[in-house]
PDBQT receptor file of N, H, CA, C and O in Angstrom, charges set to zero:
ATOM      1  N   UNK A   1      55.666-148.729-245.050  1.00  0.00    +0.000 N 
ATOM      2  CA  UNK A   1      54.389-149.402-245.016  1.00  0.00    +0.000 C 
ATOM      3  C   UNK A   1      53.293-148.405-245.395  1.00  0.00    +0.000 C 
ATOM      4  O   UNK A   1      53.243-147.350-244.764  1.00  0.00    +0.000 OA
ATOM      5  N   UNK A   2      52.247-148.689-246.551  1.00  0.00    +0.000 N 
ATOM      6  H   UNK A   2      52.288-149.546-247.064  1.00  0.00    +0.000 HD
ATOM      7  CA  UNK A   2      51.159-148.062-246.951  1.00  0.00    +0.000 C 
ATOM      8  C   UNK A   2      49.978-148.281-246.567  1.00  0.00    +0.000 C 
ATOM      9  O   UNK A   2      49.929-149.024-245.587  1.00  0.00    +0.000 OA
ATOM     10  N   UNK A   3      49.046-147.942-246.935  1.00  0.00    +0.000 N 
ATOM     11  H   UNK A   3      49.086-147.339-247.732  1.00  0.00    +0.000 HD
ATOM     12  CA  UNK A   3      47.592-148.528-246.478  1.00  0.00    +0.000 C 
ATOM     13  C   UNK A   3      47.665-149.851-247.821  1.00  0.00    +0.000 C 
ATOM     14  O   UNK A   3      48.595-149.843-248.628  1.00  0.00    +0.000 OA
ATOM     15  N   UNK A   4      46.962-150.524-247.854  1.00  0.00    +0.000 N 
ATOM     16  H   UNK A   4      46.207-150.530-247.198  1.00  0.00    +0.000 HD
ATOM     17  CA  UNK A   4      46.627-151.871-248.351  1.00  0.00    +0.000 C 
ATOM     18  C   UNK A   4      47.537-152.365-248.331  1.00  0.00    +0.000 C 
ATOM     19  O   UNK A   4      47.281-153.157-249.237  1.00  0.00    +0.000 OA
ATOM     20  N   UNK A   5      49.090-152.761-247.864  1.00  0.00    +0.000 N 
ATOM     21  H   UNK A   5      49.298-152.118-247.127  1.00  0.00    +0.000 HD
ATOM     22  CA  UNK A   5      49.948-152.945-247.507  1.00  0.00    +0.000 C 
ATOM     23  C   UNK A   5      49.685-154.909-247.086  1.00  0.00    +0.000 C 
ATOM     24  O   UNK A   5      48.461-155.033-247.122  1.00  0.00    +0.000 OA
ATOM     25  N   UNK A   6      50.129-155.913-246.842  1.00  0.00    +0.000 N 
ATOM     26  H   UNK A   6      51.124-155.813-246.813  1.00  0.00    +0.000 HD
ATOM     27  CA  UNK A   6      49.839-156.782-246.132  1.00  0.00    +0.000 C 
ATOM     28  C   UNK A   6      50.847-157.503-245.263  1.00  0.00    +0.000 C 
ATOM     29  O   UNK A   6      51.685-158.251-245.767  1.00  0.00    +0.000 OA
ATOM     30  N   UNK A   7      50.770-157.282-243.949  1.00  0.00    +0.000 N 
ATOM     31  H   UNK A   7      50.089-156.675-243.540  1.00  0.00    +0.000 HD
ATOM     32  CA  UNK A   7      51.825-157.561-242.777  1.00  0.00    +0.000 C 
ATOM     33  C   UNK A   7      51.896-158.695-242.084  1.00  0.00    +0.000 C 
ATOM     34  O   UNK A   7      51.068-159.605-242.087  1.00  0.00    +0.000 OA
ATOM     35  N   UNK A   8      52.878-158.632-241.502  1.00  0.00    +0.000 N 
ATOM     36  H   UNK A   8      53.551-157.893-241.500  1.00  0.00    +0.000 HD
ATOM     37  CA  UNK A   8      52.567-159.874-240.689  1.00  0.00    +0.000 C 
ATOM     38  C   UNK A   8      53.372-159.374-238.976  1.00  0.00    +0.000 C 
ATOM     39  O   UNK A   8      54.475-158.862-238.781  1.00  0.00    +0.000 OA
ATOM     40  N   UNK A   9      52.079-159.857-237.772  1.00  0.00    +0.000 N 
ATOM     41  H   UNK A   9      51.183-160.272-237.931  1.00  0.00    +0.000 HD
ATOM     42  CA  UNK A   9      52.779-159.654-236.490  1.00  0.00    +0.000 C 
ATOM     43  C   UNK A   9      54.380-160.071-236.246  1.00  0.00    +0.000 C 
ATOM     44  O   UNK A   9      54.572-161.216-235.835  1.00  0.00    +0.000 OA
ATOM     45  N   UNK A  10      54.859-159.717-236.339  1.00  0.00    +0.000 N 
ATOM     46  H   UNK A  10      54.703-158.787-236.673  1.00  0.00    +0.000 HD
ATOM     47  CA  UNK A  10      56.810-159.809-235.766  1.00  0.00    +0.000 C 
ATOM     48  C   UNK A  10      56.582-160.222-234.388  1.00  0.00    +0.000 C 
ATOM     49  O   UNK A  10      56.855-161.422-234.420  1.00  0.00    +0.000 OA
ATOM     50  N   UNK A  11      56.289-159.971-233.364  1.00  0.00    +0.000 N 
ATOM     51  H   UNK A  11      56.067-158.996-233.338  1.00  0.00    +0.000 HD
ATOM     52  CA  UNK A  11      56.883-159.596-232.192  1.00  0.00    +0.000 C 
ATOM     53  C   UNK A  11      56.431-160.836-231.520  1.00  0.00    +0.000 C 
ATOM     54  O   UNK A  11      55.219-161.046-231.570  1.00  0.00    +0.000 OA
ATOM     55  N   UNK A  12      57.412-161.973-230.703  1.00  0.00    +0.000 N 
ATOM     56  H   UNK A  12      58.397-161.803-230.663  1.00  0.00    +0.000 HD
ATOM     57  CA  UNK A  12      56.563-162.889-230.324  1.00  0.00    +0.000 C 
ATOM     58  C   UNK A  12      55.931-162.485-228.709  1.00  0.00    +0.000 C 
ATOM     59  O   UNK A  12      55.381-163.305-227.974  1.00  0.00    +0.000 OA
ATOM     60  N   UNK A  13      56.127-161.256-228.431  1.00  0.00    +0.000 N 
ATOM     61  H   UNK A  13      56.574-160.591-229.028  1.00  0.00    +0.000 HD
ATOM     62  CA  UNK A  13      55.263-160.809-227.556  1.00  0.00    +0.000 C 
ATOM     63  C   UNK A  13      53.921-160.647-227.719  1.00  0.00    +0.000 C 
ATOM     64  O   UNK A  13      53.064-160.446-226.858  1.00  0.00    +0.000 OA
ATOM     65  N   UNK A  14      53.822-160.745-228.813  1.00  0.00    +0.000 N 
ATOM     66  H   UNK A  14      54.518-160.909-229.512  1.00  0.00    +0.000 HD
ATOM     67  CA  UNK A  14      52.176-160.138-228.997  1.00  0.00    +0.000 C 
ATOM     68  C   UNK A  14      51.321-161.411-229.106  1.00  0.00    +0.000 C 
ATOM     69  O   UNK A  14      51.601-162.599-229.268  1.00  0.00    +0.000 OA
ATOM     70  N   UNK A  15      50.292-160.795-228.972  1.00  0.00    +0.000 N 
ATOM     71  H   UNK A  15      50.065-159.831-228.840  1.00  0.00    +0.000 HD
ATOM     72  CA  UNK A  15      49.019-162.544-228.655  1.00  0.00    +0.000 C 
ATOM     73  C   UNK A  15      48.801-162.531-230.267  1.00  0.00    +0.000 C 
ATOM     74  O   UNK A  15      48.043-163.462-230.542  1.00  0.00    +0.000 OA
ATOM     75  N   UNK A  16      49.058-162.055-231.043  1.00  0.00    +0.000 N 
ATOM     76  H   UNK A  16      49.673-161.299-230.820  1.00  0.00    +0.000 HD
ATOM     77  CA  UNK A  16      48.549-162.258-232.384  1.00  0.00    +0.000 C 
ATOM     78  C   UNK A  16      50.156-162.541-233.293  1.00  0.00    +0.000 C 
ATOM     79  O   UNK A  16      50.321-162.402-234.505  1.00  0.00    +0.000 OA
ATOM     80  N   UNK A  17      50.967-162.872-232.490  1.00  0.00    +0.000 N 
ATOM     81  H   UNK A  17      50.833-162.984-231.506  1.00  0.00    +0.000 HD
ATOM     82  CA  UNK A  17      52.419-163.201-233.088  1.00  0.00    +0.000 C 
ATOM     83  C   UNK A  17      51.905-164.311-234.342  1.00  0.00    +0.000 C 
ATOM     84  O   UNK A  17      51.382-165.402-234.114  1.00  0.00    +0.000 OA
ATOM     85  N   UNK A  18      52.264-163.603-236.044  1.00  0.00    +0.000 N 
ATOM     86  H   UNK A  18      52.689-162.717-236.230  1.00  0.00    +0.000 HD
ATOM     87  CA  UNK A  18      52.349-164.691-236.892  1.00  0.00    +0.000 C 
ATOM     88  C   UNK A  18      50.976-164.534-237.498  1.00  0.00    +0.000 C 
ATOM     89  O   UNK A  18      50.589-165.293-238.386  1.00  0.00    +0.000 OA
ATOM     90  N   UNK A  19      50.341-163.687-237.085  1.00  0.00    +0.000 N 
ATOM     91  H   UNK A  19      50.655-163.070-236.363  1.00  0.00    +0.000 HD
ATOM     92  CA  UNK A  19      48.573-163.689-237.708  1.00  0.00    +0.000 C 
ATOM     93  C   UNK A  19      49.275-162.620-238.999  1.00  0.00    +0.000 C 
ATOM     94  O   UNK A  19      50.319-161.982-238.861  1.00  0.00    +0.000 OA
ATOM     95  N   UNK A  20      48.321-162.635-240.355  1.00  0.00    +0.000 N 
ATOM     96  H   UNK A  20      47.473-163.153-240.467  1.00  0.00    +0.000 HD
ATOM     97  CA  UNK A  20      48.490-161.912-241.503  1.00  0.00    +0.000 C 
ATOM     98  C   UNK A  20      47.400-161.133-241.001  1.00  0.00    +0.000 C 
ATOM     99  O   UNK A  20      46.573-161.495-240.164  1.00  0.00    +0.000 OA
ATOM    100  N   UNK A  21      47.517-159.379-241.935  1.00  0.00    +0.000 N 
ATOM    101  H   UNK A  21      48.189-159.086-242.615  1.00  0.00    +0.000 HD
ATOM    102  CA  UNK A  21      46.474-158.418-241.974  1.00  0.00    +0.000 C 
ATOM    103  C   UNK A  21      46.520-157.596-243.270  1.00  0.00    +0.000 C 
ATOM    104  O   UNK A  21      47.232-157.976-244.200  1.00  0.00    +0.000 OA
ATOM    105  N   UNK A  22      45.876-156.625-243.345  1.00  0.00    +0.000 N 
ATOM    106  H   UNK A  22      45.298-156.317-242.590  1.00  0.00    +0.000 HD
ATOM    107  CA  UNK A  22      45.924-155.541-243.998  1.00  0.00    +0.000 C 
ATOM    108  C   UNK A  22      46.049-154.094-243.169  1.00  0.00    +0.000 C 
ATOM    109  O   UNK A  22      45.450-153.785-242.139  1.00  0.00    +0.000 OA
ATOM    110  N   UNK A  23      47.234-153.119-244.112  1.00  0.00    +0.000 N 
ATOM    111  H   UNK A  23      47.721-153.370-244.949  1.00  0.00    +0.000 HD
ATOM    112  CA  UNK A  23      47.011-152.308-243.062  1.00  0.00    +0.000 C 
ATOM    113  C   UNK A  23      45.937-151.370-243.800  1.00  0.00    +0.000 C 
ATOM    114  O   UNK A  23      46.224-151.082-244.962  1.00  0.00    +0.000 OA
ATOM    115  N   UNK A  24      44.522-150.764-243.187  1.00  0.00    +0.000 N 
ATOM    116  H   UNK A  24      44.290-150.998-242.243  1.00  0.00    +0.000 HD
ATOM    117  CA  UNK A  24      43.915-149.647-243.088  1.00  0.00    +0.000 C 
ATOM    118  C   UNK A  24      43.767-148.701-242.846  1.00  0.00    +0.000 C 
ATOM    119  O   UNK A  24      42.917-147.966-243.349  1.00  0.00    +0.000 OA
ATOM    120  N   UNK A  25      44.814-148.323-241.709  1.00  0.00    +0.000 N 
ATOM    121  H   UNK A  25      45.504-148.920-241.300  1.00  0.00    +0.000 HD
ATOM    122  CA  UNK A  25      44.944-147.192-241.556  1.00  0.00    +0.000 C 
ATOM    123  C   UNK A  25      46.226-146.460-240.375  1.00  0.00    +0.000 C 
ATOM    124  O   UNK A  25      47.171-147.167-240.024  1.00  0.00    +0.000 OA
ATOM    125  N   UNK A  26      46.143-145.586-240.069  1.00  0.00    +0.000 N 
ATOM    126  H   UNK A  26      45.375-145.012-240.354  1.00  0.00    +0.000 HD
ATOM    127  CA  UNK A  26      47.333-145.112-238.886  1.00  0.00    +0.000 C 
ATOM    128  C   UNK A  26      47.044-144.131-238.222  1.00  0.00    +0.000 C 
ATOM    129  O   UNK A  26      46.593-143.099-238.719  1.00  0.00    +0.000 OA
ATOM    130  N   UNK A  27      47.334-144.364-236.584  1.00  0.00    +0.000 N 
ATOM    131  H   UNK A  27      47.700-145.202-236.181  1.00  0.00    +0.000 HD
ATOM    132  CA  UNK A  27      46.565-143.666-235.664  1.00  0.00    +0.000 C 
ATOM    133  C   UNK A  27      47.405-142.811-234.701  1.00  0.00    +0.000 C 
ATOM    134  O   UNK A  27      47.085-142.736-233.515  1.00  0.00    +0.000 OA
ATOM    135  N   UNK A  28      48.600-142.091-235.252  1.00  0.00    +0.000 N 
ATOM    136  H   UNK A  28      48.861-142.152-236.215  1.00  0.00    +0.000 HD
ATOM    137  CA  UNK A  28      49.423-141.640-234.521  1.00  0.00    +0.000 C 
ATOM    138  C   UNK A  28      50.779-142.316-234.233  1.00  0.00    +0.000 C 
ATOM    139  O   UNK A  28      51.180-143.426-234.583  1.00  0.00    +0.000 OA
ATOM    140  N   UNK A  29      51.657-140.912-233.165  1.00  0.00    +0.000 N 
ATOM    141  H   UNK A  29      51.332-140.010-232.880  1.00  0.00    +0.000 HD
ATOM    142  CA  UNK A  29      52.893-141.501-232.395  1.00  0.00    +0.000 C 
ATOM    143  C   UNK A  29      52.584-142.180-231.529  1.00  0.00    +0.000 C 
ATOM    144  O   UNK A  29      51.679-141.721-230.831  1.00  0.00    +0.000 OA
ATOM    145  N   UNK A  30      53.169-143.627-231.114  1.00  0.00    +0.000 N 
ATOM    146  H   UNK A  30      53.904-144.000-231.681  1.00  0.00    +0.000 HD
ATOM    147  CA  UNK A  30      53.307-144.237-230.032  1.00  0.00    +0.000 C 
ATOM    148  C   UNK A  30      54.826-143.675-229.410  1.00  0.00    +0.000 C 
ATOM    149  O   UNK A  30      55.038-143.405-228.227  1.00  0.00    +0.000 OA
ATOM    150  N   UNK A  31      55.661-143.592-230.364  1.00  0.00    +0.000 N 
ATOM    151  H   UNK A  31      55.489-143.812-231.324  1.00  0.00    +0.000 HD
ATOM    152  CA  UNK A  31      56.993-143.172-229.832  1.00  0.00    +0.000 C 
ATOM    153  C   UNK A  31      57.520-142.132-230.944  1.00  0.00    +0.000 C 
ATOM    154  O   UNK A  31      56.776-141.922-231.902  1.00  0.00    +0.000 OA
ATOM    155  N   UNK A  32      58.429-141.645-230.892  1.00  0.00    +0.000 N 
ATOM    156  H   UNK A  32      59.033-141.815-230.114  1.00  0.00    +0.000 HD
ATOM    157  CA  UNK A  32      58.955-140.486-231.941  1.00  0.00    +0.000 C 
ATOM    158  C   UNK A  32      59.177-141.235-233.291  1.00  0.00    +0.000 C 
ATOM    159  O   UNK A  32      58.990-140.563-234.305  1.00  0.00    +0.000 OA
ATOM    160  N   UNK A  33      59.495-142.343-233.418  1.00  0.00    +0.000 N 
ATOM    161  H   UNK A  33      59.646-142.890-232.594  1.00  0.00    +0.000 HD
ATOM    162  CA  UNK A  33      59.250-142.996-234.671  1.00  0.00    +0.000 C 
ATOM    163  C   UNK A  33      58.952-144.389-234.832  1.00  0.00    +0.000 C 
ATOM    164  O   UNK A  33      59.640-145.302-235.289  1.00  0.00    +0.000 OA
ATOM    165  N   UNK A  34      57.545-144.364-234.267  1.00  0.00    +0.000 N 
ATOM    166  H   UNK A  34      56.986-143.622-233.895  1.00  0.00    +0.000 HD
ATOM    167  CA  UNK A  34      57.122-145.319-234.387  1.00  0.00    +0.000 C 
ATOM    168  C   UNK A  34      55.385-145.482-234.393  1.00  0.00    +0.000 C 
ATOM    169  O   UNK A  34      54.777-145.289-233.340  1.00  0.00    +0.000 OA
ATOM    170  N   UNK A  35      54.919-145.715-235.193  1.00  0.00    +0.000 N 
ATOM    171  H   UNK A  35      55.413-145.871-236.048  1.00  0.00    +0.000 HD
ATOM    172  CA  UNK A  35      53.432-145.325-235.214  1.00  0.00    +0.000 C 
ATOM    173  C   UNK A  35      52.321-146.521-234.788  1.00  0.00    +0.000 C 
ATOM    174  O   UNK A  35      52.717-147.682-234.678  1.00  0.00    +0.000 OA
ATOM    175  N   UNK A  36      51.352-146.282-234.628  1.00  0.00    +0.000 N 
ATOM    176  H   UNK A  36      51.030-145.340-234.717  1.00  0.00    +0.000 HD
ATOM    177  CA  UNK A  36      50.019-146.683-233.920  1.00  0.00    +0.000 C 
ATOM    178  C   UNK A  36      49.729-147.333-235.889  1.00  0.00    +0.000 C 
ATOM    179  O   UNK A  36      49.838-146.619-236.886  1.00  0.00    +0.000 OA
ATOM    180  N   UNK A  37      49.424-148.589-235.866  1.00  0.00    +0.000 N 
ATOM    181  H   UNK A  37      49.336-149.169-235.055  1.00  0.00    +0.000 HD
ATOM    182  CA  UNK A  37      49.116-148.881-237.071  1.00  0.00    +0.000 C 
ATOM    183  C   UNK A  37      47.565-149.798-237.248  1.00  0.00    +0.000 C 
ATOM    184  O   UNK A  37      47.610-150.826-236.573  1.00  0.00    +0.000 OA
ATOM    185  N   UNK A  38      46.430-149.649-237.899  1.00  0.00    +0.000 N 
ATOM    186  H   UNK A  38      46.393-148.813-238.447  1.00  0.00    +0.000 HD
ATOM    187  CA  UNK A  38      46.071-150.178-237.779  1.00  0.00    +0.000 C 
ATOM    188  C   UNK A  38      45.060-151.415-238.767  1.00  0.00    +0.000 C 
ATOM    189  O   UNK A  38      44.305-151.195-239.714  1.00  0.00    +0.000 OA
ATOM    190  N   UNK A  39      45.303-152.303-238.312  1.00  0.00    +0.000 N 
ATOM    191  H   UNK A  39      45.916-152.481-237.542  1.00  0.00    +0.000 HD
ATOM    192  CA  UNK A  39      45.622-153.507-239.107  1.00  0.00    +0.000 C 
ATOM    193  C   UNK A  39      44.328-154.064-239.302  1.00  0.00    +0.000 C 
ATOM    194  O   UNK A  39      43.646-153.904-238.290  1.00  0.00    +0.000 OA
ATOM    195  N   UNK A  40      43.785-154.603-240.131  1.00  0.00    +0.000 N 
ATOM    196  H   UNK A  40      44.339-154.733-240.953  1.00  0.00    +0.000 HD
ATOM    197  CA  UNK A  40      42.707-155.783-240.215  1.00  0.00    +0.000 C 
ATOM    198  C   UNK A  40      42.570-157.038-240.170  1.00  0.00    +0.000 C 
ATOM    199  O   UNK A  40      41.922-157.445-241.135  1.00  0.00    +0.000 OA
ATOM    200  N   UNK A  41      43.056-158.217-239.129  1.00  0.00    +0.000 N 
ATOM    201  H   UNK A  41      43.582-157.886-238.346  1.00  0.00    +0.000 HD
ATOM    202  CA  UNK A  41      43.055-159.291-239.001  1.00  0.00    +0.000 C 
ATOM    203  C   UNK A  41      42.146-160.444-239.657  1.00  0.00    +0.000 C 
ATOM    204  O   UNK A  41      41.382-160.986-238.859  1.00  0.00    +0.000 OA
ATOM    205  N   UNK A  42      42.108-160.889-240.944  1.00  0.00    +0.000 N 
ATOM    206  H   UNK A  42      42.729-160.448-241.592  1.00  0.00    +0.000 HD
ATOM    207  CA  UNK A  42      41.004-161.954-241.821  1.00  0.00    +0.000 C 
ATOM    208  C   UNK A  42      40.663-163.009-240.785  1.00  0.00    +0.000 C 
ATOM    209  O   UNK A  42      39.484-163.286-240.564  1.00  0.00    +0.000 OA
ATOM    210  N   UNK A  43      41.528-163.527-240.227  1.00  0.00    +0.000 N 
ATOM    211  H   UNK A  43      42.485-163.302-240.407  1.00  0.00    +0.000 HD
ATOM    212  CA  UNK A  43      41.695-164.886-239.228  1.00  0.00    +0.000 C 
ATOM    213  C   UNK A  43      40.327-164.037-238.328  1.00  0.00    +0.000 C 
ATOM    214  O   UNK A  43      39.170-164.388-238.559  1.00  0.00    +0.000 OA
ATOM    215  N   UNK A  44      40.617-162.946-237.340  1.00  0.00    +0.000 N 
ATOM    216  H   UNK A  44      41.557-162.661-237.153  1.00  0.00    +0.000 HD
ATOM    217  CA  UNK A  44      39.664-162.741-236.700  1.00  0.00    +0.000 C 
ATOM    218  C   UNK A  44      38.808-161.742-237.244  1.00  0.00    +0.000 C 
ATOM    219  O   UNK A  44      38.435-161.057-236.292  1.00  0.00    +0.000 OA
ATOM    220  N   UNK A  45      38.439-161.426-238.035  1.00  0.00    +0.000 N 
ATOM    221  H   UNK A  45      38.742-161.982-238.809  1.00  0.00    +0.000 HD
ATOM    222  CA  UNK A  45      37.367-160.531-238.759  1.00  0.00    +0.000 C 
ATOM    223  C   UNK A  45      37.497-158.980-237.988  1.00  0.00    +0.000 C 
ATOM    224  O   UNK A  45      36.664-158.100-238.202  1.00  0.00    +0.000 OA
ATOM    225  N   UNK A  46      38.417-158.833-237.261  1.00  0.00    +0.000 N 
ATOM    226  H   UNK A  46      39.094-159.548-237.087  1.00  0.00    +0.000 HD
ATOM    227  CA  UNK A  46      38.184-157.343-236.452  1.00  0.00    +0.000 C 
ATOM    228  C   UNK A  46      39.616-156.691-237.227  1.00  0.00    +0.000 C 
ATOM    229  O   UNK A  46      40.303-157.263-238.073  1.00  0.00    +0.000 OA
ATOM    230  N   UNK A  47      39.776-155.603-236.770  1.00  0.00    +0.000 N 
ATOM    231  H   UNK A  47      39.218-155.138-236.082  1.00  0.00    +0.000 HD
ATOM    232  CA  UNK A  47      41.116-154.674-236.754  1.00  0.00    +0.000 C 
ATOM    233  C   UNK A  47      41.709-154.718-235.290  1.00  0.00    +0.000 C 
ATOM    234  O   UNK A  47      41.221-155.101-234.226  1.00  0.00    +0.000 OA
ATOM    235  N   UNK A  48      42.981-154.169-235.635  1.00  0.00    +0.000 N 
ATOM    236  H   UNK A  48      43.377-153.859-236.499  1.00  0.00    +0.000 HD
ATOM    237  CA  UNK A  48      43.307-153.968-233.976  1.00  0.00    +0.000 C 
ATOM    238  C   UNK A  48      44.635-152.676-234.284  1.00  0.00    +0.000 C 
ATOM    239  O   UNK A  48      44.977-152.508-235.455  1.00  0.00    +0.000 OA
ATOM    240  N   UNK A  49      45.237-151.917-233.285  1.00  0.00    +0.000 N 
ATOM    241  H   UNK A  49      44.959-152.053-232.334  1.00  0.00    +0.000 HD
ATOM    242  CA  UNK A  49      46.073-151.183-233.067  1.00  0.00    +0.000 C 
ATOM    243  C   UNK A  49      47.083-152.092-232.760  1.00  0.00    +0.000 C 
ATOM    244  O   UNK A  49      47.103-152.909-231.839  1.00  0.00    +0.000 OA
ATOM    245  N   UNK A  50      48.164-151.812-233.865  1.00  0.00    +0.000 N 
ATOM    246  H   UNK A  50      48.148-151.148-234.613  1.00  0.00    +0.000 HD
ATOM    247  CA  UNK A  50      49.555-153.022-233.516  1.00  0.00    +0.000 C 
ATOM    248  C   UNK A  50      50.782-151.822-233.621  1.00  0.00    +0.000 C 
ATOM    249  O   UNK A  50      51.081-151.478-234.764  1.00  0.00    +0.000 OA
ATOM    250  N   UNK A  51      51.348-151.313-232.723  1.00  0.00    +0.000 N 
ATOM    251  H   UNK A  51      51.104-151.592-231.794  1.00  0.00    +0.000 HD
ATOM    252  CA  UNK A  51      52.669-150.482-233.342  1.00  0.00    +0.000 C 
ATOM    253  C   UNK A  51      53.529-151.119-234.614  1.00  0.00    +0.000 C 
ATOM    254  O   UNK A  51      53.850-152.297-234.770  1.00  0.00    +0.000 OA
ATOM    255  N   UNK A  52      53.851-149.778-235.631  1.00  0.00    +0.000 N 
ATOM    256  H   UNK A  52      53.589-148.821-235.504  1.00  0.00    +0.000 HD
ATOM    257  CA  UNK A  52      54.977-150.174-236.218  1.00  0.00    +0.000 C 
ATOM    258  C   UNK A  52      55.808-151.276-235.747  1.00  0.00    +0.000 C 
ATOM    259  O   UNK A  52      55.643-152.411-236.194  1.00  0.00    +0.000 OA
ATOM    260  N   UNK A  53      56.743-150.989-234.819  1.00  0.00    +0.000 N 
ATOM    261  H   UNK A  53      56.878-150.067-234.457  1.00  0.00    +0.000 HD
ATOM    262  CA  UNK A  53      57.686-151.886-234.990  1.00  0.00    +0.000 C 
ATOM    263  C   UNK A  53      57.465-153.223-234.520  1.00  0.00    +0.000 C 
ATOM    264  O   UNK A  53      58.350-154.031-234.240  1.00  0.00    +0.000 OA
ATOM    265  N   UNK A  54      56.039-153.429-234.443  1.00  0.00    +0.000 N 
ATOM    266  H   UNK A  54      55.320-152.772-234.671  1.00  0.00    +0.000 HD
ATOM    267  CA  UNK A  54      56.149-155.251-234.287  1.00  0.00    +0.000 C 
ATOM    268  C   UNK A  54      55.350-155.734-235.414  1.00  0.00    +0.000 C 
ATOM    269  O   UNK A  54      54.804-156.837-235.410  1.00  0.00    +0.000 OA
ATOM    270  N   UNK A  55      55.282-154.826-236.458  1.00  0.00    +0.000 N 
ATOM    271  H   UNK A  55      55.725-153.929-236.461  1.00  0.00    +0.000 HD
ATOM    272  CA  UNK A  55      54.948-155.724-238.243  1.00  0.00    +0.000 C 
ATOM    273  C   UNK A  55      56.171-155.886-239.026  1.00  0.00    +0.000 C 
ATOM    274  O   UNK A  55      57.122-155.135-238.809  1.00  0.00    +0.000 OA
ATOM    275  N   UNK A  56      56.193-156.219-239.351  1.00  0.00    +0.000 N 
ATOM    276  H   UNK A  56      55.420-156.829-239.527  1.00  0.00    +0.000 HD
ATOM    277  CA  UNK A  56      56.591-156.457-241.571  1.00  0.00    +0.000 C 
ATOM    278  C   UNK A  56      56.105-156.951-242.547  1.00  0.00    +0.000 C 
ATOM    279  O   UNK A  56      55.228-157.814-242.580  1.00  0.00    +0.000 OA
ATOM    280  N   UNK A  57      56.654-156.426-243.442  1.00  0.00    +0.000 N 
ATOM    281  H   UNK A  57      57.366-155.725-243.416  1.00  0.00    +0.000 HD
ATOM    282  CA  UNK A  57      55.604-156.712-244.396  1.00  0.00    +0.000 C 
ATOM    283  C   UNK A  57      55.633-158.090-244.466  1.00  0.00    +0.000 C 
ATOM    284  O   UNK A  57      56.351-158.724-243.692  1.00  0.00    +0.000 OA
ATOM    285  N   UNK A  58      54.647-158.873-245.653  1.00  0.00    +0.000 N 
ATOM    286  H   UNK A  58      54.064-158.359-246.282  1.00  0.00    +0.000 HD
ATOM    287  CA  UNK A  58      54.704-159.779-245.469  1.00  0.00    +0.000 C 
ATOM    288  C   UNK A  58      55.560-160.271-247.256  1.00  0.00    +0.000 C 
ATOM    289  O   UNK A  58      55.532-159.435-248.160  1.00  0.00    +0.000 OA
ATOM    290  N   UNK A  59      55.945-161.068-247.385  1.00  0.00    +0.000 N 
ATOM    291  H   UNK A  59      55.967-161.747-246.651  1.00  0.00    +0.000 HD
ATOM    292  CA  UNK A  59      56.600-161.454-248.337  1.00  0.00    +0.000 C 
ATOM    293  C   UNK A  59      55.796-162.654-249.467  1.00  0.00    +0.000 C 
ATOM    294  O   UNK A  59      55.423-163.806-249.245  1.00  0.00    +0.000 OA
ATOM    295  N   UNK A  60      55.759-162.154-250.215  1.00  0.00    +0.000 N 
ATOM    296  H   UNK A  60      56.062-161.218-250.395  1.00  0.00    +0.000 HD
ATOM    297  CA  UNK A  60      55.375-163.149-251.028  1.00  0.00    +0.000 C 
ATOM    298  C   UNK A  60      56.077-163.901-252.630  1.00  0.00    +0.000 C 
ATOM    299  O   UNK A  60      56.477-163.253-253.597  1.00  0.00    +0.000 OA
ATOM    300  N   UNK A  61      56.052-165.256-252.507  1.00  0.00    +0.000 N 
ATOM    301  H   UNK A  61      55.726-165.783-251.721  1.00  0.00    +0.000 HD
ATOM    302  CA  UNK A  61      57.102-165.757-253.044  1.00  0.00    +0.000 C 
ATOM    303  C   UNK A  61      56.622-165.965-254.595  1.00  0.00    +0.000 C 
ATOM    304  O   UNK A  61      55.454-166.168-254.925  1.00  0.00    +0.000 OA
ATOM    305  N   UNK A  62      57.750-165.876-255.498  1.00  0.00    +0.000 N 
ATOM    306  H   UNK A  62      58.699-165.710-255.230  1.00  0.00    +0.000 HD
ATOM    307  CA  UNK A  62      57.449-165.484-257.052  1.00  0.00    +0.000 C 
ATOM    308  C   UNK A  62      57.607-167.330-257.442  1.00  0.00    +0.000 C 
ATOM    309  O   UNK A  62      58.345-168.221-257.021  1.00  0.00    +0.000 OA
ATOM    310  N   UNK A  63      56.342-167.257-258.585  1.00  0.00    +0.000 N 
ATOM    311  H   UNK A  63      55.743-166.533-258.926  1.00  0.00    +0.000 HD
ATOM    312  CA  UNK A  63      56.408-168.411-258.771  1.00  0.00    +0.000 C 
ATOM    313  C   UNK A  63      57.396-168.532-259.936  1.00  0.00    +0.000 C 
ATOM    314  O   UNK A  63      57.581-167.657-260.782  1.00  0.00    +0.000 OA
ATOM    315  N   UNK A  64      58.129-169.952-259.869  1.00  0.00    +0.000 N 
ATOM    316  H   UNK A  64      57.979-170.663-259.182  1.00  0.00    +0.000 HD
ATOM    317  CA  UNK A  64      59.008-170.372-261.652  1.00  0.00    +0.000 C 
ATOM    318  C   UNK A  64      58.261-170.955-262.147  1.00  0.00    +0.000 C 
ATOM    319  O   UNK A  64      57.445-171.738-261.661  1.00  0.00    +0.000 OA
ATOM    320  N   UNK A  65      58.481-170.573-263.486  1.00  0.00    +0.000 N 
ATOM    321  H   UNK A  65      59.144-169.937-263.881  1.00  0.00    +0.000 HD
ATOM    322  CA  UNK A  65      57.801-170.968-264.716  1.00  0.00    +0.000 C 
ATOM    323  C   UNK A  65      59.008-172.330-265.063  1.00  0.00    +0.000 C 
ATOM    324  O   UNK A  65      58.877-173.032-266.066  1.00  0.00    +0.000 OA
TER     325      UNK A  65
């Protein structure tokens, strides 16, 4: 995952499970491999700190001609 990257919350623990972002930036270890990521939420106009392992990217589907 890069910066302008665009993710989506994984984890259905999280209150933002399923919201899209951008990532902006990264704010450290939370765990030995797993980083402090931080995201820009469009839906809510703020950023927030989401660890690595509860994004992925987000996928986007190729159109047929």
């Amino acid at each position: 995952m890069d910066l302008g990257d665009m993710v989506v919350i994984d984890n259905p623990g999280h209150h933002l499970y399923g919201c899209v972002g951008k990532i902006v930036g990264r704010r450290g270890n939370r765990a030995p491999d797993d980083f402090w990521i931080l995201v820009y939420i469009v839906s809510k106009m703020r950023d927030y700190l989401i660890p690595q392992s509860m994004l992925r990217l987000e996928k986007k589907e190729k159109l047929q001609s």
